[in-house]
C-alpha positions in Angstrom: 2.2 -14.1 36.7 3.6 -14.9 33.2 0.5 -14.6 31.7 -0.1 -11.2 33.2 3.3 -10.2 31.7 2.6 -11.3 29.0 -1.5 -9.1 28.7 0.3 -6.3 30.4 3.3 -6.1 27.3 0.3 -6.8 24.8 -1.0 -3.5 25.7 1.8 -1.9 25.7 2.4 -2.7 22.0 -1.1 -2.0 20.9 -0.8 1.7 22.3 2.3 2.5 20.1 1.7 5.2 17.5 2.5 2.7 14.1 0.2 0.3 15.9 -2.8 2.7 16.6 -2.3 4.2 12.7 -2.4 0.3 11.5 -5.8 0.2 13.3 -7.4 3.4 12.2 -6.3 3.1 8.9 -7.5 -0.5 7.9 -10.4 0.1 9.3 -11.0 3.5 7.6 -10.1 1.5 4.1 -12.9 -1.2 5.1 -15.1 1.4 6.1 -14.9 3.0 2.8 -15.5 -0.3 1.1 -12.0 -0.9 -0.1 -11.1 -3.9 1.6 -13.6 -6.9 1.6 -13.3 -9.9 3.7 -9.7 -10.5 3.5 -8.6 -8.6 0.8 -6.1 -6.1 1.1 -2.8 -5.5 2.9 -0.2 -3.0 4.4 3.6 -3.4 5.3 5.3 -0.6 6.9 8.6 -0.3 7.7 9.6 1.1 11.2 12.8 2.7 12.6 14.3 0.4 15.5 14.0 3.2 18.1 10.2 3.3 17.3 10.5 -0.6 18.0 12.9 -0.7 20.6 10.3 1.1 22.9 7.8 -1.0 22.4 8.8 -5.1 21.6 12.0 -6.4 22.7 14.0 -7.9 19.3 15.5 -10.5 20.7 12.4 -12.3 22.2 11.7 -14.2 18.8 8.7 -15.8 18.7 9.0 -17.8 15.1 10.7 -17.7 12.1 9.3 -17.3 9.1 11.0 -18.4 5.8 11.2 -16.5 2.7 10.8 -18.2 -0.6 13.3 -15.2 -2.2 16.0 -13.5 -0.3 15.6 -9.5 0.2 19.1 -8.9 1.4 18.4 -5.2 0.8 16.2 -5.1 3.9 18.3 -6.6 5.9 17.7 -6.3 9.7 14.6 -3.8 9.2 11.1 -4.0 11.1 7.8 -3.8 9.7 4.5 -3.5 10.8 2.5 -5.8 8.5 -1.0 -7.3 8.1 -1.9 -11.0 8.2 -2.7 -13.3 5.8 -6.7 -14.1 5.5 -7.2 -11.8 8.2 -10.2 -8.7 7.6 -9.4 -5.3 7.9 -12.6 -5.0 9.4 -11.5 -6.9 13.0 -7.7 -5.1 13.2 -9.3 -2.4 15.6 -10.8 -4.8 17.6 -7.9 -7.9 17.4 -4.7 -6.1 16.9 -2.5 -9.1 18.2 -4.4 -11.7 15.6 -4.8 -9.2 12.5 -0.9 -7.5 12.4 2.7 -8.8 12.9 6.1 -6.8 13.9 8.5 -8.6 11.8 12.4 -8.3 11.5 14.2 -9.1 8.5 17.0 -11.4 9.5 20.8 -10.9 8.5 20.9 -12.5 5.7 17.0 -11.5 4.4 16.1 -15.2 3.8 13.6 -15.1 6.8 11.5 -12.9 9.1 11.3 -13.3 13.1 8.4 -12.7 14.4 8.3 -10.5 17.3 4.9 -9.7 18.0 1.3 -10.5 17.0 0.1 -12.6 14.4 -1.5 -15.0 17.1 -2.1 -18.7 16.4 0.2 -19.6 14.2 -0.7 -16.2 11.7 1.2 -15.7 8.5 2.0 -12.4 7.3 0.0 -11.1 4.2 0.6 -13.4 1.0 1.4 -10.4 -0.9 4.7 -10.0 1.5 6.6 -10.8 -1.7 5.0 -7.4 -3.4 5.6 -5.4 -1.1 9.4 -6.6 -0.1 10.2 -6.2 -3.5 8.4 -3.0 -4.3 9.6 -1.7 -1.0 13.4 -2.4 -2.6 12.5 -0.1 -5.7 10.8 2.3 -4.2 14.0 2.7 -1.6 16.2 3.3 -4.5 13.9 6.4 -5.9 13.2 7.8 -1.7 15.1 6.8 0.7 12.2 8.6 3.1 10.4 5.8 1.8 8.2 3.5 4.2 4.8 2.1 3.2 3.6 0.0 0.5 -0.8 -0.3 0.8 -2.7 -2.8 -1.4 -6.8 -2.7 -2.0 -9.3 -3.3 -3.5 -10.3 0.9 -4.1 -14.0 0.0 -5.8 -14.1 2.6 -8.4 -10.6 2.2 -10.0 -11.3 -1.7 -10.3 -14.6 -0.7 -11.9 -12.6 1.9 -14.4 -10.4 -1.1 -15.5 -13.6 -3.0 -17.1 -14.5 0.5 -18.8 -11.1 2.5 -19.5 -8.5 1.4 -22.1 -6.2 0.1 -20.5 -3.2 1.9 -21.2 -1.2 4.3 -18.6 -0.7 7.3 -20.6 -4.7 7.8 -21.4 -5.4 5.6 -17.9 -3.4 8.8 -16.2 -4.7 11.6 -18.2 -8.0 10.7 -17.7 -7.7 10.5 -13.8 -5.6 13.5 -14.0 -8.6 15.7 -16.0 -11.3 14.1 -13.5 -10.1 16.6 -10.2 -8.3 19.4 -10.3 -5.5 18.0 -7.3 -4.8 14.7 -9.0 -1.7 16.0 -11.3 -0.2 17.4 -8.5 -0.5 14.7 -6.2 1.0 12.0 -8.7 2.1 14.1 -11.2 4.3 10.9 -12.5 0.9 9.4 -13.1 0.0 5.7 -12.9 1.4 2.3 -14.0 -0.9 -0.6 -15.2 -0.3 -4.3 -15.4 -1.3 -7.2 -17.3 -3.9 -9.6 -15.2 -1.9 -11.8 -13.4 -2.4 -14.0 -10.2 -1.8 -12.6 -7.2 0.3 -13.7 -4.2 3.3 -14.5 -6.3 7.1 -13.9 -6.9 5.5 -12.8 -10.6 3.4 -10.2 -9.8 5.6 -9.2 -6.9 8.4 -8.5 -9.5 6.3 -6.7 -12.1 5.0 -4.2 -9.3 8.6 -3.2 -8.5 9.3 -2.5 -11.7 6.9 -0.1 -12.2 7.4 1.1 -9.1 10.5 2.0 -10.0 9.3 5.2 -11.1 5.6 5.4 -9.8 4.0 5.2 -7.0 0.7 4.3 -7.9 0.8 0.6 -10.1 -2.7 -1.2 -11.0 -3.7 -4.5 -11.3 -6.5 -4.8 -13.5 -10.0 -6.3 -12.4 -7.8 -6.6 -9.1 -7.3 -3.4 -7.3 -4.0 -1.1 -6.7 -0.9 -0.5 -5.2 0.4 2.9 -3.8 3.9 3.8 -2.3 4.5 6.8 0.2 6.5 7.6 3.4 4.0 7.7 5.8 0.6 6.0 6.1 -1.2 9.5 5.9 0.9 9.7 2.9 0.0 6.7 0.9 -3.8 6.5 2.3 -4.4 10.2 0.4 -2.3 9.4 -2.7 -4.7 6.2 -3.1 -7.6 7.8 -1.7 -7.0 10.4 -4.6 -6.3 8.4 -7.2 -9.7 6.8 -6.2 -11.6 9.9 -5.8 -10.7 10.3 -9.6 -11.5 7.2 -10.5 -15.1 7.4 -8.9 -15.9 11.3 -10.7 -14.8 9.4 -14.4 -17.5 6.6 -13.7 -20.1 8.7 -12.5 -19.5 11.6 -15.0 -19.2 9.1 -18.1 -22.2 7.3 -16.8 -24.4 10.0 -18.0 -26.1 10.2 -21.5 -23.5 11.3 -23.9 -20.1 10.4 -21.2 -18.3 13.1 -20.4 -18.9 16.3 -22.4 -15.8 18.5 -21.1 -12.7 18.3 -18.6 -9.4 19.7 -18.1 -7.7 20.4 -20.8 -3.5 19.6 -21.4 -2.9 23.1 -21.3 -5.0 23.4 -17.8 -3.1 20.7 -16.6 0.7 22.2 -17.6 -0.5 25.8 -15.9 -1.2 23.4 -12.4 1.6 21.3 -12.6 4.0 24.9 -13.1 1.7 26.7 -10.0 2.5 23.8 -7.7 6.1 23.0 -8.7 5.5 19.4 -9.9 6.7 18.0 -12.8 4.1 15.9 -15.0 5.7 12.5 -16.7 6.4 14.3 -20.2 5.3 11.2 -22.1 1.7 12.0 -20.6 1.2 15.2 -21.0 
């Protein structure tokens, strides 16, 4: 009987809205060739009445310690992906592949209160995303998802590009005619550094202190939004972009014409956006 309990609450959890959207999206992202293996990850923060409905929070099935304390989230639930675990298999192994975590009191652990089967871990970038999650709730307090892959055509443009945000941004900005006006702050780069650690994790937030969009060269990219539809399309842009510049500069000669600064200013005033100033 407890094990039928147990199947019948399973199901119950992998029909909820932030669950299903976990599962489309991850797969879409592996679809699309973003996410290889095991590499990339999502953390999502839901509202405890989304939660409530769903997984009861004081059925804790581990703890999880934190190597830094995030105070700031405090007592919130996420959604995240597992460590080593392929995007490719979420759709079909929800309970293995993703984890409903809540921040404890004094954010120096998480409780695990559903998925992550078999002893899971929760991505190894957790320490990214808690801390870029931080920043980015200073700037939005709407502010819910951080997404990390592996987009194929913006790690390509890192071997070819300069690698230096203003011209980085200006170039994706002049590759599609949408891209100003979907990150009109543009993008943040990083140095190469190893992933997975309190390092990196701090860098990103600093950068995402005033962008949404931060790459890691040779690596992949990080995007910030609130909502998964959100953050997929601001990435999905970005990469779109990224995938026009190698093609077009692929060509004999590179690229012979694109949208020019003063192009750019007339979209940014039509849509209402303001472009960063230092880029444009």
């Amino acid at each position: 009987m407890k094990i039928i309990q147990e199947l019948e609450q399973d199901q119950l959890v992998v029909n909820a809205p932030f669950v299903q959207e976990m599962m489309e999206t991850t797969y879409n992202m592996w679809r699309l060739g973003w996410d290889e293996r095991n590499g990339g990850n999502i953390s999502y923060i839901l509202k405890e009445d989304e939660v409530i409905g769903y997984v009861n929070p004081e059925r804790v099935l581990r703890t999880i310690s934190l190597d830094f304390p995030v105070v700031e989230l405090a007592n919130k639930y996420f959604i995240v992906t597992g460590s080593g675990k392929y995007f490719k298999n979420v759709k079909s192994n929800p309970a293995e592949c993703l984890g409903i975590l809540k921040v404890t009191n004094d954010g120096d652990a998480v409780e695990l209160l559903w998925g992550l089967t078999g002893d899971g871990k929760p991505t190894s970038e957790l320490p990214s995303h808690f801390i870029s999650h931080i920043a980015r709730l200073r700037q939005d307090e709407k502010h819910r998802v951080i997404m990390h892959t592996h987009a194929t055509n913006i790690i390509a443009m890192t071997f070819t590009h300069e690698l230096d945000e203003k011209s980085f941004s200006k170039t994706l900005w002049k590759m599609c005619t949408e891209c100003i006006v979907v990150f009109p702050e543009g993008i943040r780069l990083l140095p190469w550094m190893v992933p997975g650690t309190n390092e990196i994790g701090k860098a990103t937030a600093e950068k995402m202190e005033d962008a949404r969009l931060v790459i890691w060269p040779f690596h992949g990219i990080f995007g910030a939004g609130e909502s998964i539809d959100e953050t997929f399309g601001l990435i999905e842009t970005a990469e779109k972009a990224a995938q026009v510049y190698m093609l077009a500069s692929a060509h004999r000669g590179g690229i012979s014409q694109d949208i020019t600064d003063q192009q750019l200013a007339d979209l940014a005033k039509a849509f209402n956006v303001e472009p960063n100033k230092n880029y444009l």
